[in-house]
VOGU-3710 file (C-alpha; in Angstrom, 3 decimals, decimal comma):
1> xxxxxxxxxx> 0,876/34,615/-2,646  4,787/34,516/-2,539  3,949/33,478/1,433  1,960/30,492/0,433  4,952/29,423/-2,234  7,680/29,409/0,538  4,790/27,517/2,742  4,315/25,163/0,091  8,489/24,563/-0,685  9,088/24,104/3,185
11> xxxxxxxxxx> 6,318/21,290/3,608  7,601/19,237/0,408  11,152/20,015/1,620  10,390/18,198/5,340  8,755/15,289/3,459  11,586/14,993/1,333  14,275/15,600/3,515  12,727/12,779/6,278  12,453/10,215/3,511  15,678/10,903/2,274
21> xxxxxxxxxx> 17,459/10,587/5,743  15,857/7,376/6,190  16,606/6,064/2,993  20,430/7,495/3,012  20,209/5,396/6,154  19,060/2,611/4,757  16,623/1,719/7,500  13,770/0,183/4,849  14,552/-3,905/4,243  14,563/-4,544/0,637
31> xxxxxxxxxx> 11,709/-7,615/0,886  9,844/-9,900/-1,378  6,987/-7,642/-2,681  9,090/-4,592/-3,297  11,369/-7,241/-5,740  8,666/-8,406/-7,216  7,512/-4,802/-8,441  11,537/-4,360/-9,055  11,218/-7,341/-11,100  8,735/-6,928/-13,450
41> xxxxxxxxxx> 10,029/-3,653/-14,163  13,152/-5,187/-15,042  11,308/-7,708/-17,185  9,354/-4,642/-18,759  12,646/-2,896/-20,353  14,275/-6,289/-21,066  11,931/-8,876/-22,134  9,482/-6,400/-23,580  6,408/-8,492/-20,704  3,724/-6,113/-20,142
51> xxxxxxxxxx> 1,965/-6,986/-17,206  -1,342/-6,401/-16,878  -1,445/-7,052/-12,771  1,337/-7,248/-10,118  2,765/-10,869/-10,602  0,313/-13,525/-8,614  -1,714/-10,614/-7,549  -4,855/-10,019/-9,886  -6,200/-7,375/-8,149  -3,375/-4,481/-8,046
61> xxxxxxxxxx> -2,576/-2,979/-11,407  1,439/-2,936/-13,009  1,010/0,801/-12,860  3,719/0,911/-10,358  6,074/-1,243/-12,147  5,750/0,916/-14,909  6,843/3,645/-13,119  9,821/1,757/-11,568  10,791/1,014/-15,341  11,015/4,570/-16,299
71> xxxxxxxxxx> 12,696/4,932/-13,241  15,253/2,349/-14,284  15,817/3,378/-18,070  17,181/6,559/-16,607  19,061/5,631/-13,582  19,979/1,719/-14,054  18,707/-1,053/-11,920  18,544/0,760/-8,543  16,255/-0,354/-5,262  16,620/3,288/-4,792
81> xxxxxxxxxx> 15,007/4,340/-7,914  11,917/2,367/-6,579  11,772/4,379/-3,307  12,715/7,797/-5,350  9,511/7,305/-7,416  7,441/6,325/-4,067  8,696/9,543/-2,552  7,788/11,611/-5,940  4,507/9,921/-5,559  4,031/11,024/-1,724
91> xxxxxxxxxx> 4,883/14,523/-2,295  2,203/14,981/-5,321  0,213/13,115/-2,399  0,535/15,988/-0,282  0,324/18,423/-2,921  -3,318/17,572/-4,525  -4,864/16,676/-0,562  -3,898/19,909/-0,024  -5,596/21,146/-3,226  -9,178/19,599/-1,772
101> xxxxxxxxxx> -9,071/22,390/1,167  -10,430/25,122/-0,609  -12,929/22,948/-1,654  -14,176/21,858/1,542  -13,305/24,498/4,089  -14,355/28,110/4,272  -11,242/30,732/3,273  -11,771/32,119/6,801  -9,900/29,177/7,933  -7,347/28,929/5,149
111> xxxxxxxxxx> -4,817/28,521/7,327  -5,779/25,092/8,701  -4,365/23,734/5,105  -0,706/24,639/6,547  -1,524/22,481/9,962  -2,877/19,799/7,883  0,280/20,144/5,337  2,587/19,507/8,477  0,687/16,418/9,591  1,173/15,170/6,092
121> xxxxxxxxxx> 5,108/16,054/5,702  5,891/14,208/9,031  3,470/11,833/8,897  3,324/8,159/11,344  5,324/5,793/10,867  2,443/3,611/9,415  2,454/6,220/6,203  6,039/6,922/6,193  6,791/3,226/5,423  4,164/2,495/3,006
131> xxxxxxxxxx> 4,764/5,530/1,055  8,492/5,206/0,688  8,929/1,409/-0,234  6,743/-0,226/-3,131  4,217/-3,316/-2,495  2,740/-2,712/-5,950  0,627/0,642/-6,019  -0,641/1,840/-3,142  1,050/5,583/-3,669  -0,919/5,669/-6,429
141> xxxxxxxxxx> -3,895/4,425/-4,744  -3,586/7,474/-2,722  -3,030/9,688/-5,735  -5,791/8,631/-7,739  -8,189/8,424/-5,063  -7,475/12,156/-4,324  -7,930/13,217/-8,384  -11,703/11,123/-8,121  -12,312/13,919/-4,817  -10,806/16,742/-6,539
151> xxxxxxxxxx> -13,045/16,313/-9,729  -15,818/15,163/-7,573  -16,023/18,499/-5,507  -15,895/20,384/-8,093  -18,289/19,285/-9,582  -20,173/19,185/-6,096  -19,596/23,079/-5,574  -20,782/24,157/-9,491  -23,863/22,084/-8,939  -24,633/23,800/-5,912
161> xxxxxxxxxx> -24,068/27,021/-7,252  -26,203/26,608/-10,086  -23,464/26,882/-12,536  -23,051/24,545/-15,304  -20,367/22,168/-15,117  -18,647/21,252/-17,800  -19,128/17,692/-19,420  -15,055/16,819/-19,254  -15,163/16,433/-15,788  -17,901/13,973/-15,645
171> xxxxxxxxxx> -15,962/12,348/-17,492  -12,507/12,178/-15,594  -14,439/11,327/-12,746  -15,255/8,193/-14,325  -11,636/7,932/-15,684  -9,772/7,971/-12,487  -12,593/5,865/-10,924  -11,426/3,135/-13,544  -8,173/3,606/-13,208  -8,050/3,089/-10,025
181> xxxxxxxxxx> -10,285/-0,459/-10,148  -7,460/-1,496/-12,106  -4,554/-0,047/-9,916  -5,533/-0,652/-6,516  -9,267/-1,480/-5,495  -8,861/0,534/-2,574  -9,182/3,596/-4,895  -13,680/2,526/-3,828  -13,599/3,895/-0,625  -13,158/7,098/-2,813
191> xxxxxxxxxx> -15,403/6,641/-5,828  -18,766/5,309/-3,734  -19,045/8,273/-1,869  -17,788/11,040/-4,653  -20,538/9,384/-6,602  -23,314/9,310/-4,683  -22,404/13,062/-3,863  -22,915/13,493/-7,383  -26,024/12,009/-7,751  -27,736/13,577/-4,854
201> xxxxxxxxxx> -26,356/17,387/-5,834  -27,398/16,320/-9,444  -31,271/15,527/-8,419  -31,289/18,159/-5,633  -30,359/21,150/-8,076  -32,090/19,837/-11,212  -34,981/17,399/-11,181  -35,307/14,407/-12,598  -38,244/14,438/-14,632  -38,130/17,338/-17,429
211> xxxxxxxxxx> -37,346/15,886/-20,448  -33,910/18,090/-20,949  -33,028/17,262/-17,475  -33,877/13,210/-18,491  -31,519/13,977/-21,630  -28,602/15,764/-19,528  -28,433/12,504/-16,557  -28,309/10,104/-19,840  -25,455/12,185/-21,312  -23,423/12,468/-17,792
221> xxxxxxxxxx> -23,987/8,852/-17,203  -22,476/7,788/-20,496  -19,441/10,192/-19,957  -18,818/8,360/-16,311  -19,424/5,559/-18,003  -16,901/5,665/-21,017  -14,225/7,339/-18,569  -14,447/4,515/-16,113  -14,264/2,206/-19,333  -11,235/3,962/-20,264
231> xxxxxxxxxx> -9,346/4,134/-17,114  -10,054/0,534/-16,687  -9,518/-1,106/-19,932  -6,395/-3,218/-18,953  -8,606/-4,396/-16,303  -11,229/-5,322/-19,257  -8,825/-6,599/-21,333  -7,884/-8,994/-18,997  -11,350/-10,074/-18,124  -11,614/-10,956/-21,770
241> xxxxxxxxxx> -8,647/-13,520/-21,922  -8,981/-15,142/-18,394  -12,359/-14,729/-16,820  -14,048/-11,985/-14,688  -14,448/-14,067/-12,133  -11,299/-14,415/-10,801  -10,546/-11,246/-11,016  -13,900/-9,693/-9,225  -13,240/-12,372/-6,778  -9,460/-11,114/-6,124
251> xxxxxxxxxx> -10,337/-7,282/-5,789  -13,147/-8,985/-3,105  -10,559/-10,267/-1,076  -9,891/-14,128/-1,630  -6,020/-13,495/-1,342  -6,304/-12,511/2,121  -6,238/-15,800/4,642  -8,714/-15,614/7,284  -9,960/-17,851/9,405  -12,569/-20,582/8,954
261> xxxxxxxxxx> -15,655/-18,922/10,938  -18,898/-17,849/9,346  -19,661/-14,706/8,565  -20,840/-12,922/11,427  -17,840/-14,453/13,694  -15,642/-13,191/11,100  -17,440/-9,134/11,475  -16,923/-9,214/14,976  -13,285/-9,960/14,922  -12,998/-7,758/11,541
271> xxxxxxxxxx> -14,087/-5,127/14,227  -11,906/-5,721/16,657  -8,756/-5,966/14,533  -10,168/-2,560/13,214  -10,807/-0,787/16,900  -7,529/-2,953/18,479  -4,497/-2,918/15,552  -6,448/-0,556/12,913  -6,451/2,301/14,896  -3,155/2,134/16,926
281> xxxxxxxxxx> -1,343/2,121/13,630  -3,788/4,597/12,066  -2,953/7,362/14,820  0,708/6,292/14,870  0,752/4,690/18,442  2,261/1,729/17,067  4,039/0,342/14,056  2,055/-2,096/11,616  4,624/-4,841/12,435  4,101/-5,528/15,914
291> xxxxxxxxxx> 2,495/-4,561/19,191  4,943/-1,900/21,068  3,718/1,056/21,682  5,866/4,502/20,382  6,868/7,586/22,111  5,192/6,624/25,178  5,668/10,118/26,801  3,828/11,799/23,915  1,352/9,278/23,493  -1,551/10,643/25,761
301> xxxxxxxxxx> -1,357/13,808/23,703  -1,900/12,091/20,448  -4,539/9,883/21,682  -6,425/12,768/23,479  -5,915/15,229/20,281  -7,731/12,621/17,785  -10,008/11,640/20,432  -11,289/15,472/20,052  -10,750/15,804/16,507  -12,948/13,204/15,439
311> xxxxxxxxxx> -15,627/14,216/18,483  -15,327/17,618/17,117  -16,133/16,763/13,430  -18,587/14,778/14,253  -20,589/17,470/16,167  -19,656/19,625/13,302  -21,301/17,691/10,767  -24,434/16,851/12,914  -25,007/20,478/14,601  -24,128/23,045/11,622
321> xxxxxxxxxx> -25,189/22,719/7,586  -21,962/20,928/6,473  -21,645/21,101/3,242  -22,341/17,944/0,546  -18,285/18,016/0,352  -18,066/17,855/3,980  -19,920/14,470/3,672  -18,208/12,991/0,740  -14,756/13,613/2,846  -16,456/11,783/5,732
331> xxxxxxxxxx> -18,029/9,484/3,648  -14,265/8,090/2,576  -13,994/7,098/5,930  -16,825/5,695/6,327  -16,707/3,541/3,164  -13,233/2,196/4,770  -14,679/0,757/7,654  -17,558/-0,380/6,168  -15,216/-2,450/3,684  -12,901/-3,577/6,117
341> xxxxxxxxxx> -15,261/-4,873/8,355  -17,908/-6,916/5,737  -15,400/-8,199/3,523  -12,030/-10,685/4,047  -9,447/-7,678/4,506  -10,501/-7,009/7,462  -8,810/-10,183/8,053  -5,574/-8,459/7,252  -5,443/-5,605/9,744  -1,404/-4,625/7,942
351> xxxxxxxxxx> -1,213/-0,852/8,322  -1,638/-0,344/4,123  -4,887/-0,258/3,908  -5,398/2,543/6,664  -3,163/4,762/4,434  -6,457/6,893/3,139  -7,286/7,463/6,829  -4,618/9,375/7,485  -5,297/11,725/4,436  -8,763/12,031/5,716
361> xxxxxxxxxx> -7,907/13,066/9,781  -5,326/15,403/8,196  -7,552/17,347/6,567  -10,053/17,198/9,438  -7,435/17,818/11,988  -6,124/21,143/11,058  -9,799/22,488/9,951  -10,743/21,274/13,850  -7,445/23,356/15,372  -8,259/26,173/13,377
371> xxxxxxxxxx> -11,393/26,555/13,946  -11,784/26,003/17,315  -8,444/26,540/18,877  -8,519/30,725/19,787  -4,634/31,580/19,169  -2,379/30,859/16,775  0,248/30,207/18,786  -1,522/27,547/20,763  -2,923/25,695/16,944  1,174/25,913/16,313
381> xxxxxxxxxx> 1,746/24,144/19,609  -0,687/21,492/19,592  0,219/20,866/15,852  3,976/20,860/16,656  3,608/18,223/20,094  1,270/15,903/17,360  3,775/16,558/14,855  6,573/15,675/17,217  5,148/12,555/18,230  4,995/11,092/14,699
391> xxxxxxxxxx> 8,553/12,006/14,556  9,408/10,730/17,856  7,995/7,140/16,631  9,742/7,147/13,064  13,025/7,878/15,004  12,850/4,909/17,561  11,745/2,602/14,602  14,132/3,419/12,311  16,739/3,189/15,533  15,825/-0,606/15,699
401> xxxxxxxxxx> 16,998/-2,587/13,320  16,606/-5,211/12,729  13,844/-4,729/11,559  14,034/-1,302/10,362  10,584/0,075/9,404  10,217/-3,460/7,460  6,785/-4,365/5,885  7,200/-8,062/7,133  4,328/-7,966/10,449  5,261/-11,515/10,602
411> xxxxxxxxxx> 8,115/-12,361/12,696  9,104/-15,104/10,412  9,505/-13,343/7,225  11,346/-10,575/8,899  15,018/-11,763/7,702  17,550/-9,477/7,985  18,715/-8,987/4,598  21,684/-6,742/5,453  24,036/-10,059/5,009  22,462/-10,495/1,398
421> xxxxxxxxxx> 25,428/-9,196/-0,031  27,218/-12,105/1,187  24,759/-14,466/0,737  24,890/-13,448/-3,050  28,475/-13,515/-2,989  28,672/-16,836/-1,344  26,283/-18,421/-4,090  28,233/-17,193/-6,732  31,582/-18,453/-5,837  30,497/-21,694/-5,406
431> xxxxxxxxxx> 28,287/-21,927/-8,591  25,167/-22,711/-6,691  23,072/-20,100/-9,044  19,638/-22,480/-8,835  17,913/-23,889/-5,924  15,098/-23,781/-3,717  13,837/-21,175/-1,401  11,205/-19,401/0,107  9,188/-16,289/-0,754  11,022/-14,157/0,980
441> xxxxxxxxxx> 14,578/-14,767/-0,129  13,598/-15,797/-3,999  12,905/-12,656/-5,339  14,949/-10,063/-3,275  17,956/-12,783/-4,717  16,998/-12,873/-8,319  16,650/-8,668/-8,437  19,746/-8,216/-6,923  22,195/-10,516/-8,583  20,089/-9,182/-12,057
451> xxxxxxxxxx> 18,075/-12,781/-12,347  21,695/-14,502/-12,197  20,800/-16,092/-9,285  17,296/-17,772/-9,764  16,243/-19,751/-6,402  12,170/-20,704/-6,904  10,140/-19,951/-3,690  8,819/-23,515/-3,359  9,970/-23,714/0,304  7,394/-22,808/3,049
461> xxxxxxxxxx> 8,190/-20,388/5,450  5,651/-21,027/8,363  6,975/-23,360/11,030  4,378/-25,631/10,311  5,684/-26,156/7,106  2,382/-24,190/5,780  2,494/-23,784/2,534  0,938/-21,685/-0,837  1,409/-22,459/-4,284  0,296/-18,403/-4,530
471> xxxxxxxxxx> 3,936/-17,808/-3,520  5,284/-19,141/-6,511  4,699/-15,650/-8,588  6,701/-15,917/-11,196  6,854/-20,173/-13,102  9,551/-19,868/-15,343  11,710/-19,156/-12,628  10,224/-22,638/-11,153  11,200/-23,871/-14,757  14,321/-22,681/-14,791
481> xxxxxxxxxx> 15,497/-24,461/-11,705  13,331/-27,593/-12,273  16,194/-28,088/-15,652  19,144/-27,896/-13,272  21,191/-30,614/-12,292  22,564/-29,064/-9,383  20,229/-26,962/-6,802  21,123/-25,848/-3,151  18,388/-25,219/-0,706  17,930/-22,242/1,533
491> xxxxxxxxxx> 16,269/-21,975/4,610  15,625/-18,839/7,121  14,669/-19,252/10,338  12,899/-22,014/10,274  14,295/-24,961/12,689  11,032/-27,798/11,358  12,236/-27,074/7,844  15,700/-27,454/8,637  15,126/-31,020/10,440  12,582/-31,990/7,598
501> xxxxxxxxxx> 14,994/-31,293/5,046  18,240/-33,246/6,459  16,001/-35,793/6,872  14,527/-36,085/3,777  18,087/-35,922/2,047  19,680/-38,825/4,637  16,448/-40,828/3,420  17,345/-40,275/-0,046  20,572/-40,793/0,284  22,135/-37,682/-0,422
511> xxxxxxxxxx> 25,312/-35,952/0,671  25,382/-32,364/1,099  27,666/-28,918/2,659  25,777/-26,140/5,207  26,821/-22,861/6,142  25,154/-19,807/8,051  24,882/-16,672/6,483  23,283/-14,238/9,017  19,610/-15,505/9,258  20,442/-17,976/5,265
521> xxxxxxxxxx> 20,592/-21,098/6,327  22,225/-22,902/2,905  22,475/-26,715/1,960  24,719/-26,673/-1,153  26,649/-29,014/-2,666  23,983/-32,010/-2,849  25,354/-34,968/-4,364  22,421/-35,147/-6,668  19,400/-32,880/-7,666  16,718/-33,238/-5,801
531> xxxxxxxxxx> 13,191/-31,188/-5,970  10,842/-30,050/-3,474  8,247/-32,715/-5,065  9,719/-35,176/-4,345  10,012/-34,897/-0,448  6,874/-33,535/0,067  7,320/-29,979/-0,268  5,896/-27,199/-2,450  2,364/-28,447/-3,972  0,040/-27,563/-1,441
541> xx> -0,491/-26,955/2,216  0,833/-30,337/4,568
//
């Protein structure tokens, strides 16, 4: 017992320590999304808003921002308090998938758990940056999703023990289940299967047609039913005031641009981006913001270890009697592909939705080494070079910056921000506090200089001048500047926009000042106001 303690303090110490190197570092760019969580946590302690959904995003809950604001009351208005709370989040991550392995795998094995803990606590460098910075509750995605399993396998193992399970955890199965279609949709992958492994253990160990046993499946489905209620009432509640359309068509993926092909052109690439980028990033080989491959020497080992892991489970599954917990774990998996390939995220292959993946092959992976592998020493080995390699690949990331390990996949939108500073100071000395900018630069600005500096994101980005109105998150920011009679403009890499705009202003006859600032380009000092309306700019797409 005391061994498993120090075992467990020496996993959540690595996880710690890595995140806090990293962040001490600062190799993590403070971006759009992560401000936008910043700000309405802000706006939560000050203003007394209480968002229901992530600001222009009706299909993530304000969970998250909630969080932040605690985080804030105690420690001020910090970007580190965001990433403390992530990394509190990612080590009760690690603690509760830990939690499932006595639940799936046979004590005889125990020791798999510790293999699977070390995957976890130096994890790729697709989970360490999408559990350390916030895009609006994916940790808790994660969390949740393992609380539905963990409540879903026990119930799984008292049903197939013939013991009677006790009524409460029907019902925080359905409680997490609906907390988690208002948090994060993602949270599916991991209520379809636990429920369906329900319903089969349910009919296989009781019947369905004795009139108690009729009375008992009405009973269980109301408690799932009120729980999920429960958990999702702010989802509800919303529903009520604006429509559940919108919102049923959100969590279905309407945010997510993909291309104009039918359906089944739009599967076949869905499963390519899921064979091609999906699993690079999954297994680590590559960060989620480009193609370059990581720790090339070590790669071959990683790609040959998961290669047998998954063949390995699979022949598992198939050639002895897994257990109905063996397939709900599998069946999280599979309920991820599934959904990424038949619905329009697969159109966004960005390495956060693979995040429950890597819980998954974690838990498979040490089960697989310690079952099969013959000495310990070796398990440690192969563990350690797999280990290693995920190390390895954090290292040279976080060794490149820019971009750092940056959640911007889009070349673009990855601005180095590490001249903000000046760029704040700049804008303050020479009283341009209201202007125009784009998505990227708005909100990290208005956080930072604590909404003193309001620029509305009406400016495209795209070098094609692409633009969407959904970038315009927060309106009474737009309102704010729309009542100012001065405005600057800022620009970031984006030559077309910068040519558009001076010619727009010569047209209109306006006289203006520019100066660099690292990647802000900054047209201040206009001899007039003028608005993004009336050039042509920030309505719709060109």
């Amino acid at each position: 017992m005391r061994d498993s303690k120090v075992a467990w303090v020496i996993l959540l110490g690595i996880a710690a320590v890595l995140k806090t190197v990293l962040l001490v570092l600062d190799r993590f760019p403070f971006n759009a999304d992560e401000a936008i969580v910043a700000l309405m946590a802000r706006h939560i302690l000050l203003n007394g808003e209480r968002p229901i959904f992530f600001y222009g995003q009706a299909y993530m809950g304000s969970l998250d921002a909630f969080l932040v604001a605690g985080g804030f009351a105690l420690f001020g208005f910090q970007v580190w308090v965001i990433r403390a709370i992530q990394t509190v989040l990612y080590l009760l991550i690690i603690l509760s998938t830990l939690a499932l392995t006595p639940l799936l795998f046979s004590s005889s094995h125990a020791h798999g758990r510790w293999y699977s803990g070390l995957l976890l606590a130096v994890p790729t460098v697709n989970v360490t940056l999408y559990t350390t910075v916030s895009l609006g509750g994916y940790g808790e995605a994660l969390l949740i999703g393992n609380l539905i399993l963990y409540l879903g396998l026990k119930l799984l193992r008292s049903m197939e023990s013939g013991v009677d399970s006790p009524f409460l955890w029907f019902w925080g199965v359905g409680f997490f289940a609906g907390l988690g279609l208002w948090v994060n949709g993602l949270t599916a992958i991991y209520t379809l299967p636990v429920m369906i492994g329900i319903i089969y253990a349910w009919f296989r160990a009781q019947g369905i047609f004795a009139l108690r046993e009729v009375k008992e499946i009405t009973l269980v489905c109301l408690l799932i039913a009120s729980g999920i209620f429960v958990g999702s009432a702010p989802w509800w509640f919303y529903a009520s005031r604006y429509g559940i359309d919108s919102l049923i068509s959100e969590l279905l993926g309407s945010a997510i641009a993909t291309s104009q092909s039918n359906w089944l052109q739009q599967i076949v690439a869905n499963c390519f981006y899921l064979l091609i980028f999906g699993i690079s990033v999954t297994i680590g080989l590559r960060p989620p913001w480009e193609i370059r491959w990581l720790a090339l020497p070590l790669a071959p080992i990683a790609i040959a270890f998961w290669l047998a892991v998954v063949g390995l489970w699979t022949r598992f599954l198939l050639r002895s009697k897994a257990s109905s917990a063996l397939w709900v774990l599998s069946g999280v998996a599979f309920t991820f592909i599934l959904a990424f390939i038949l619905t329009p995220y697969g159109g966004d292959p960005s390495g956060r939705y693979f995040l429950p993946l890597w819980m998954v092959l974690s838990l498979i992976a040490g089960e697989m080494v310690a079952r099969f592998i013959p000495r310990t020493h070796y398990q440690i080995g192969l563990i350690g070079l797999v280990v290693g390699f995920n190390l390895w690949g954090v290292i040279e990331c976080a060794m490149r910056y820019p971009p750092g390990l940056t959640t911007q996949f889009d070349p673009v939108a990855a601005i180095d921000h590490r001249h903000m500073p000046d760029l704040l100071r700049f804008l303050q000395e020479s009283g341009e506090t209201r202007g125009y900018s784009n998505y990227w630069v708005a909100y990290p600005l208005a956080f930072l200089s604590e909404e003193k500096i309001i620029y509305s994101p009406r400016l495209p980005y795209h070098p094609d001048l692409r633009y969407t109105p959904r970038d315009d998150r927060y309106p009474l920011y737009t309102e704010q500047v729309a009542k100012s009679e001065q405005v600057a403009y800022i620009t970031t890499k984006n030559p077309a926009l910068d040519q558009y705009l001076t010619e727009k202003f010569q047209r209109a006859g306006i006289e203006w000042q520019e100066v660099w600032i690292g990647d802000y380009h900054v047209f201040y000092r206009l001899s007039r106001a003028i608005h993004p309306r009336e050039i042509g700019l920030g309505d719709k797409f060109p």
